[in-house]
C-alpha positions in Angstrom: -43.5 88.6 -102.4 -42.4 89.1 -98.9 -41.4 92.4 -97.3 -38.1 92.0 -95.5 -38.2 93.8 -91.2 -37.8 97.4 -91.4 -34.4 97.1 -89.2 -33.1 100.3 -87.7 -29.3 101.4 -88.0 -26.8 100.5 -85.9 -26.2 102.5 -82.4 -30.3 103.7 -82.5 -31.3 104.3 -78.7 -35.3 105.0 -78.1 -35.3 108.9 -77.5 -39.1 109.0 -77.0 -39.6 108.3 -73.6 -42.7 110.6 -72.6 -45.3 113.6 -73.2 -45.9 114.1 -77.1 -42.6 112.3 -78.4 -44.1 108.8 -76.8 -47.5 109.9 -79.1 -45.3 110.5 -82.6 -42.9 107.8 -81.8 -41.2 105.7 -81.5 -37.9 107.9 -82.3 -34.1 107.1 -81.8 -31.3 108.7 -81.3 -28.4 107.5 -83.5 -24.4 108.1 -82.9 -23.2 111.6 -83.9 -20.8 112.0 -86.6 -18.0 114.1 -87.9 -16.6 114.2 -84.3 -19.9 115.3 -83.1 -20.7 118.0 -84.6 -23.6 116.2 -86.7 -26.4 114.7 -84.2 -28.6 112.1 -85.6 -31.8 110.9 -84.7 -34.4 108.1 -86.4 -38.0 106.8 -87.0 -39.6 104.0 -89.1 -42.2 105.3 -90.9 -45.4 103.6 -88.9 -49.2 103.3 -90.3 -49.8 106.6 -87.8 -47.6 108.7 -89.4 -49.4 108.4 -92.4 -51.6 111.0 -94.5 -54.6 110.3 -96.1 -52.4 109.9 -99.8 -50.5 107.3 -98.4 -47.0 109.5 -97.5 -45.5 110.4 -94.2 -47.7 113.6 -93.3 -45.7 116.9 -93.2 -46.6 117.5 -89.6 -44.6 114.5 -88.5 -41.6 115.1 -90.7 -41.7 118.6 -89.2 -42.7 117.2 -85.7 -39.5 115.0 -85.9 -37.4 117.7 -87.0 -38.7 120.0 -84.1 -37.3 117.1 -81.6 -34.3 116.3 -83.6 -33.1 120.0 -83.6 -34.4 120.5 -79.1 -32.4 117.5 -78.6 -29.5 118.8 -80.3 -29.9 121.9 -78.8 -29.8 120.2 -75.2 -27.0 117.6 -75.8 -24.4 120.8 -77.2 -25.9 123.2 -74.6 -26.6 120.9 -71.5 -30.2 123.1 -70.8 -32.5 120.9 -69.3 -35.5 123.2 -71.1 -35.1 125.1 -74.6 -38.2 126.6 -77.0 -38.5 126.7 -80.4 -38.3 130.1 -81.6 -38.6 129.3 -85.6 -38.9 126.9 -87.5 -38.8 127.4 -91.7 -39.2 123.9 -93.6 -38.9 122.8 -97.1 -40.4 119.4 -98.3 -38.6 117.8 -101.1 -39.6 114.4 -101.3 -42.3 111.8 -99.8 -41.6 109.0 -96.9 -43.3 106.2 -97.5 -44.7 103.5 -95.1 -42.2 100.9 -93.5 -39.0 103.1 -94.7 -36.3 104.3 -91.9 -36.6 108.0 -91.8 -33.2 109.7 -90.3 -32.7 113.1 -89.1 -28.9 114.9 -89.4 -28.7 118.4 -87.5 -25.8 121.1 -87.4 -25.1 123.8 -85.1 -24.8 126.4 -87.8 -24.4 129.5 -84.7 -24.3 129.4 -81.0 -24.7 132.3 -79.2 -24.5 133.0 -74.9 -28.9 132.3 -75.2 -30.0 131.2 -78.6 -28.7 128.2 -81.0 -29.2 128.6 -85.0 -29.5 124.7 -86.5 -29.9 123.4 -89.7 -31.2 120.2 -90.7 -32.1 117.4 -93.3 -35.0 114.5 -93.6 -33.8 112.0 -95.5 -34.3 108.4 -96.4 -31.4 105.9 -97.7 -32.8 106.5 -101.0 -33.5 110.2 -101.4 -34.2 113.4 -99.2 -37.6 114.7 -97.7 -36.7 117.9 -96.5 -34.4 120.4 -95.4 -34.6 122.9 -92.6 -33.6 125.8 -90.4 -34.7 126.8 -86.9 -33.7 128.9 -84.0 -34.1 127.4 -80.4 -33.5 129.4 -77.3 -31.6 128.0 -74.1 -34.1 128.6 -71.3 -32.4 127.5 -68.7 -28.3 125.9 -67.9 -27.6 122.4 -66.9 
């Protein structure tokens, strides 16, 4: 039996461009939905991203949610710098090798300097894992 290509969705636009996300990549940025509110963002599950049991490791599912939720944070802000202030993850499920891995963030509060986001992990089959963070506007557009 043949594998069928891995393709990506539709709209996906290489987001990993430089420093550590060229190292974990690559990752995509997808279109938003529900008017924008929800920001997406994509990987394919790669033979580097693998743990020794044979599953995406948890530090790259929680590396890709820590750039899905900055980059969210700078597209609804327009800072050219944020930090992660916490991050609180939950793993529910296992990626596996060759599937398309997709990231869907949410503003939950916004205030003047600080940006509360919740997230999910998810495959088209089932979900990895959910999260919440806190990510502080360093500096305005």
């Amino acid at each position: 039996m043949v594998d069928s290509p891995v393709t990506l969705p539709e709209g996906a636009e290489l987001a990993s461009t430089g420093g550590f996300n060229a190292y974990i990549g690559p990752l995509y940025r997808l279109p938003d939905e529900e008017d924008g509110a929800v920001k997406r963002f994509c990987f394919i599950a790669a033979p580097h991203h693998m743990n020794a049991s044979g599953t995406v490791h948890g530090g790259m599912l929680m590396s890709f949610i820590d750039v899905s939720m900055s980059r969210t944070t700078r597209l609804v802000t327009g800072a050219q710098r944020t930090a992660t202030v916490s991050l609180a993850t939950d793993f529910v499920g296992p990626g596996r090798l060759g599937e398309v891995i997709q990231s869907r963030v949410r503003i939950s509060r916004k205030t003047r300097s600080m940006l509360f986001l919740a997230a999910e992990i998810f495959t088209s089959e089932r979900k990895l894992a959910v999260a919440n963070g806190l990510w502080k506007v360093s500096e305005a557009a």
